[in-house]
C-alpha positions in Angstrom: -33.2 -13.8 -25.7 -33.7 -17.5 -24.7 -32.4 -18.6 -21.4 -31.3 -16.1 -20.1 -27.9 -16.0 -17.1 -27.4 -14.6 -14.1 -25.2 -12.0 -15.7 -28.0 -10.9 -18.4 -30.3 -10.5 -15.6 -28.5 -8.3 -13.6 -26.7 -6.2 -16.9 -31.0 -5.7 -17.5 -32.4 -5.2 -14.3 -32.6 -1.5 -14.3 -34.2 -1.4 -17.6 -36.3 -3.8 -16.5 -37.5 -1.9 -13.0 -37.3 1.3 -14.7 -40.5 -0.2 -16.7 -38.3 0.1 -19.8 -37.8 -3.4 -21.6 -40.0 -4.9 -23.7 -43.1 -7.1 -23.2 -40.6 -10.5 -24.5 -38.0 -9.5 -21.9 -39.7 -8.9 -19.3 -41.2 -12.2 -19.1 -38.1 -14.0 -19.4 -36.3 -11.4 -16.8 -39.4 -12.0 -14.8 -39.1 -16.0 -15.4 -35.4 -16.2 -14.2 -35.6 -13.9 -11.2 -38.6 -15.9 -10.1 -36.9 -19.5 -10.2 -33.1 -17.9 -9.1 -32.6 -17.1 -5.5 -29.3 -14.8 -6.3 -31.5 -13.0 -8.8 -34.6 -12.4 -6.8 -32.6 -11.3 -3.4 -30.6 -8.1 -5.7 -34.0 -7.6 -7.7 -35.9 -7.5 -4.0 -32.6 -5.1 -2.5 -33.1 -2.5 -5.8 -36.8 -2.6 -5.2 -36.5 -1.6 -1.6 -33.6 0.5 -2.4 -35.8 2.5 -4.8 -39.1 2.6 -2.6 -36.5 4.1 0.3 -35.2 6.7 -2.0 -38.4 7.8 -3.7 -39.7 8.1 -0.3 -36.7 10.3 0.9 -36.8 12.3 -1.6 -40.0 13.4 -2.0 -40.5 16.8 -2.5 -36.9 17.6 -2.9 -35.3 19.4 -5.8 -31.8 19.4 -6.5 -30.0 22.6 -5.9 -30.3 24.9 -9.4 -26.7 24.4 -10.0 -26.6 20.8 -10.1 -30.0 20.6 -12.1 -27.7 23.2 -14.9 -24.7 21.3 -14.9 -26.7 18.1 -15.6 -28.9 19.4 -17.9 -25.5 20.4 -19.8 -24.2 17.1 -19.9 -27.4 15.6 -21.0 -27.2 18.0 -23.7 -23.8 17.3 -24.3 -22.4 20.7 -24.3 -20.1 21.3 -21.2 
């Protein structure tokens, strides 16, 4: 991946906050949302968005019927 658009960026930004892309695409993701001001604003919103959530829901669970029914889809029996 060389030179990467606006449109790869944001197709890769959850893998790439999730901690999930690899050591090449994160510098290059890293790279472009540094030097692109579009880029770096919905980076910055899903960063906040994520630090408001995680504080939200801290200590929550999700009722037992919605943790079976997506366990089931995950598994991919329904």
């Amino acid at each position: 991946m060389s030179e990467v658009d606006c449109n790869v960026v944001l197709e890769r930004l959850w893998i790439f906050l999730d901690g999930e892309a690899d050591e090449a695409m994160c510098r290059e993701l890293e790279a472009h949302i540094e030097a692109c001001l579009h880029c770096r604003n919905h980076a910055d919103f899903e960063r906040r968005l994520r630090a408001v959530i995680q504080v939200k829901c801290r200590g929550e669970r999700a009722p037992l019927a919605l943790r079976a029914a997506l366990d089931r889809l995950l598994s991919g029996s329904q």
